[in-house]
C-alpha positions, 0 to 999 in steps of 0.5 A: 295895576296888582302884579299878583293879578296879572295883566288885564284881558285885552279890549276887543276892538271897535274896528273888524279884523281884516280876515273879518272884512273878508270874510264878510265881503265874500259873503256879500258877493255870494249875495248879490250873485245869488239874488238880484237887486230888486229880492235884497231884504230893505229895498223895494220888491221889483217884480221881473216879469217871467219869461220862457227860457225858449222865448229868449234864446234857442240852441243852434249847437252845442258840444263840450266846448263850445255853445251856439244859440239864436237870441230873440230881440229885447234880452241881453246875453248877461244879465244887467239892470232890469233884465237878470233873469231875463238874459241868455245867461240865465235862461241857459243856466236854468236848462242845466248850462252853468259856467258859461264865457259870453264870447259875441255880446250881440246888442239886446235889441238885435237878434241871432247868433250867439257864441259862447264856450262851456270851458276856459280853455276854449274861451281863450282860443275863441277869443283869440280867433275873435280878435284875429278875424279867424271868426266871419260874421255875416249880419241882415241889416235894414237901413233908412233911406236908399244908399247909393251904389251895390257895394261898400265899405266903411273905415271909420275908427270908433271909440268910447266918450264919457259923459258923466256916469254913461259912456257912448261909443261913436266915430272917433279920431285916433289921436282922440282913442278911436280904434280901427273897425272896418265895415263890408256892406254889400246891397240886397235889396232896395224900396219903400224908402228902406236898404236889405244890407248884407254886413261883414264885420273886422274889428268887432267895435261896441255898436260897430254896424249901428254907428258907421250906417249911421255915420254915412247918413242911414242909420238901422230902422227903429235904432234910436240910439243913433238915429240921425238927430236934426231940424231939418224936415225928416227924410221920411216925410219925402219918400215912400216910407213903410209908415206909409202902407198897411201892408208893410210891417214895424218893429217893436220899440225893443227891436232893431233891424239888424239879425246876425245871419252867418257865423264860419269859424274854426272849432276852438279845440278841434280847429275843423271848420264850423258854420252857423245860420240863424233864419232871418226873422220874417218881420224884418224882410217884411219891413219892406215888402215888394222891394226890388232885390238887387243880390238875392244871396 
């Protein structure tokens, strides 16, 4: 090296800076927030089909902290897979509602009530009413078969196993992961091989209602996930089923027969007492027409 030129000017190298990095992993994160999956440039055009904002969910209430809406059957609350437009979330944020906290995750293939708060501060005192069962819940729920007796309650602790890259909630012991969950049921009305429960929650497990009916040998109608899997000759080829009679209803292979009827609970700022009802969708009561009421309540 010539002294009198000095030092050379150093090589850029090959490997981005680590604010670099950053800077292009914000970006990227911006990106996928901003588009779907299926708009990035290089992979194949998925074309989500338009759906109304008000066919998803409609609102219930709504204050400056907290937001209640009645979600239709067939769309998450936040946006996954297939469905990013077509969630509750999004169809919100297209009626000028942005920064939500989902606090009640109903299961895309259920209808009615769901919560969610438009500010931090909220989101944690409605969390923590969750969790502490400050929160009723009050579900409809329409099981396969006839259950015995007017009233019951399940005990069954639930937890995730899994398998490869899916995960599945079920009963699970305690020693294995399981979490307390506890189910109320109480019967409103019986017939065509059907039961009208009324179900209050404690614990709120992932799929709570749909797993401990199916665990007790009556699964909710039209509930693939958990229906009852065996050889035997199905229970529907015996009785007197609704598949049977023209004049009962089914349900769309996106819905299952459980609706979220009644939410009390204390404002998460105010503290008053709050109640919230969503009407039950007609075609579930129709899923069992002429049934002998038990509890009209």
């Amino acid at each position: 090296m010539d002294p009198k030129r000095g030092a050379p000017p150093p090589k850029r190298s090959a490997v981005p800076s680590a604010s670099a990095n950053k800077r292009k992993a914000i970006a990227t994160s911006k990106a996928s927030t901003a588009a779907p999956a299926a708009d990035k440039p290089g992979r194949t055009q998925r074309r989500e089909p338009s759906v109304p904002a008000e066919d998803i969910c409609t609102i219930v209430y709504c204050d400056a902290d907290l937001l209640v809406v009645n979600k239709s059957s067939g769309f998450p609350v936040v946006p996954s897979g297939a469905f990013h437009r077509r969630s509750v979330l999004v169809a919100l944020s297209e009626q000028g509602m942005g920064n939500l906290y989902p606090i009640s995750l109903l299961d895309p293939e259920a209808t009615g009530l769901v919560l969610l708060s438009r500010s931090e501060v909220a989101a944690q005192a409605l969390r923590w009413n969750w969790r502490s069962n400050l929160c009723e819940r009050q579900y409809l729920a329409v099981a396969q078969g006839d259950i015995a007796g007017a009233r019951g309650r399940i005990t069954l602790t639930i937890g995730a196993v899994r398998n490869g890259r899916t995960t599945k909630h079920q009963v699970l012991p305690l020693e294995l992961g399981g979490r307390p969950a506890v189910t109320t049921w109480k019967l409103l009305a019986r017939g065509r091989g059907l039961s009208r429960l009324l179900v209050t929650l404690q614990g709120g497990r992932c799929h709570q209602i749909r797993i401990h009916l199916a665990a007790i040998g009556f699964p909710i109608v039209n509930d693939r996930a958990y229906a009852l899997q065996s050889t035997e000759v199905p229970l529907a080829a015996l009785l007197d089923t609704p598949q049977k009679h023209h004049d009962a209803s089914t349900l769309p292979p996106h819905q299952i027969a459980l609706h979220c009827a009644r939410v009390h609970m204390p404002h998460p700022i105010t503290n008053q007492p709050m109640e919230f009802t969503a009407p039950v969708p007609r075609i579930l009561l129709d899923l069992m027409p002429g049934a002998w009421v038990v509890d009209a309540t």
